[in-house]
C-alpha positions, 0 to 999 in steps of 0.5 A: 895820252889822247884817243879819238872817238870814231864812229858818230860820236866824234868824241876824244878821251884822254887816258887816266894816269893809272899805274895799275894799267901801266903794270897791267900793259906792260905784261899784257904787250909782253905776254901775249907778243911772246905767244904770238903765232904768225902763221894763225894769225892769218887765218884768223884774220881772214875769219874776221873778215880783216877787220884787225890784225892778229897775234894768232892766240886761241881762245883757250891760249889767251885765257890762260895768259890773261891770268898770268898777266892779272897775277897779284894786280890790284882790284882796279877802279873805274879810272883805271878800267877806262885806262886798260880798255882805252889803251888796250883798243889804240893797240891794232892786234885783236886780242888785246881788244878782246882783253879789254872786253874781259877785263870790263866784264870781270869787273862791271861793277866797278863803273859808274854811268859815267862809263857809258860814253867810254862804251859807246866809243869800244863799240863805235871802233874798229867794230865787229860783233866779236867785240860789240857783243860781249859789250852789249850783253855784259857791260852796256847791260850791266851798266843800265841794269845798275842804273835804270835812268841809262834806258833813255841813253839806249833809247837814243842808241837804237837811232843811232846810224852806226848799226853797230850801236844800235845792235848794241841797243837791241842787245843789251838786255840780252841776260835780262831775263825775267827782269827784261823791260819786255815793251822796250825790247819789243819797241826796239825790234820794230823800230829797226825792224826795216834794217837793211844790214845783216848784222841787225836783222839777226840781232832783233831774231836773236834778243827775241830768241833769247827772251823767248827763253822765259817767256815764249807765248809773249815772243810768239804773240810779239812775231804774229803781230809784227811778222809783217815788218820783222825781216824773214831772218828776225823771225826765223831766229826768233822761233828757232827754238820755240816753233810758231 
C-alpha cells in the first residue's frame, strides 16, 4: 500500500505490513464512525478553515474512544507506529490524523532517526498547526533530542519553502528547556525572521516565548539586538510574559 509524499519532499512511502495496525484501524474506523456528530462536524471544520473534513468528536470525546480502541494492543514498534500514523493521514476525517499524532507521542521512544522522513512527510500533508505542532514539540523534538546528529536535518528545515517545515524547525525545541541549544534556536529565529506568513512569525515569538521560560535575560538580550529584524508579532510574543 503506497502513500505519496507532498509538500517539497516528493517522497513515496510504502506502508509496513503490520497486524497491530490492521487490529488498531479496524476499531479506530469503527469507533469513531460510530461517534461521528454531522452536524459538529461543520462547525468544526469551519474553525479549521476547511483544511480537513471532520467527524465532529470533541477533544474529550475522542480521548476517551482512543483508550477503548488501544485496549489490550500490544507495545508497537517502530514499523507499526509508521503503519498507524501513514494510514491514519490516507484517511480524510481530521481526527483520525489527530490520532496519528497521539499515538506517535505515547510512543516517541519507540522510533529510530530513521523515522524522521516519515515526519517530515505528516508535516508536509494536509498541514495546519493543529497537527504540525504537536509533531513539532513532541515527536521531531524527541527524535533529535534522542539523536543529536538529526540537528543537521533541522538545519536543512529551517530553509525549507514549505513554511510548515520550517516552523517545525523553529518549534522543535520547544520543551527543551534547559537543554535547548540556545545559539541554534537564536540562528533559526533570524534566519526566517523576514518571513512573511503569519504562521511563522508567530512561531519565532512563540519558542522565544517558551524559552524565555527559563531564561528571560537571554530572550530580552536576544529581542534588543534583533528587534530590528524580528517582525512586530515575533517580539510581542516574545516578551509577553517577561516585559522589555
Amino acid at each position: 500500500m503506497g502513500v505519496t509524499g507532498s509538500g517539497t519532499s516528493g517522497t513515496r512511502f510504502e506502508v509496513p505490513n503490520s497486524s497491530l495496525a490492521d487490529t488498531v484501524l479496524e476499531r479506530l474506523t469503527a469507533t469513531y464512525g460510530a461517534a461521528a456528530d454531522p452536524q459538529r462536524a461543520v462547525s468544526m471544520r469551519a474553525y479549521l478553515k476547511d483544511v480537513a473534513p471532520f467527524l465532529g468528536l470533541t477533544t474529550p470525546d475522542r480521548r476517551v474512544l482512543s483508550r477503548t480502541v488501544l485496549l489490550a494492543t500490544a507495545a508497537p514498534e517502530e514499523a507499526d507506529c509508521t503503519a498507524v500514523a501513514l494510514r491514519c493521514w490516507a484517511l480524510p476525517e481530521r481526527e483520525y490524523h489527530y490520532f496519528a499524532v497521539d499515538y506517535l507521542r505515547r510512543h516517541v521512544r519507540q522510533l529510530s532517526s530513521g523515522f524522521l522522513p516519515v515526519t517530515r512527510h505528516l508535516v508536509g500533508t494536509v498541514s495546519w498547526w493543529d497537527t504540525v505542532d504537536a509533531l513539532a514539540a513532541h515527536v521531531v523534538g524527541g527524535l533529535v533530542a534522542a539523536d543529536p546528529k538529526l540537528k543537521s536535518d533541522m538545519d536543512a528545515w529551517i530553509e525549507d519553502d514549505d513554511l510548515w517545515v520550517a516552523r517545525t524547525a523553529l518549534l522543535h525545541q520547544l520543551r527543551y528547556k534547559e537543554t535547548t541549544d540556545t545559539e541554534r534556536l537564536f540562528a533559526y529565529c533570524v534566519r526566517q525572521s523576514g518571513h512573511p506568513d503569519f504562521f511563522v512569525r508567530k512561531a519565532i515569538g512563540w519558542c522565544l516565548r517558551e524559552y524565555a521560560k527559563t531564561d528571560p535575560e537571554a530572550v530580552r538580550a536576544f529581542v534588543a539586538r534583533e528587534q530590528g529584524r524580528l517582525a512586530p508579532l515575533s517580539v510581542r510574543e516574545a516578551l509577553k510574559n517577561i516585559g522589555p
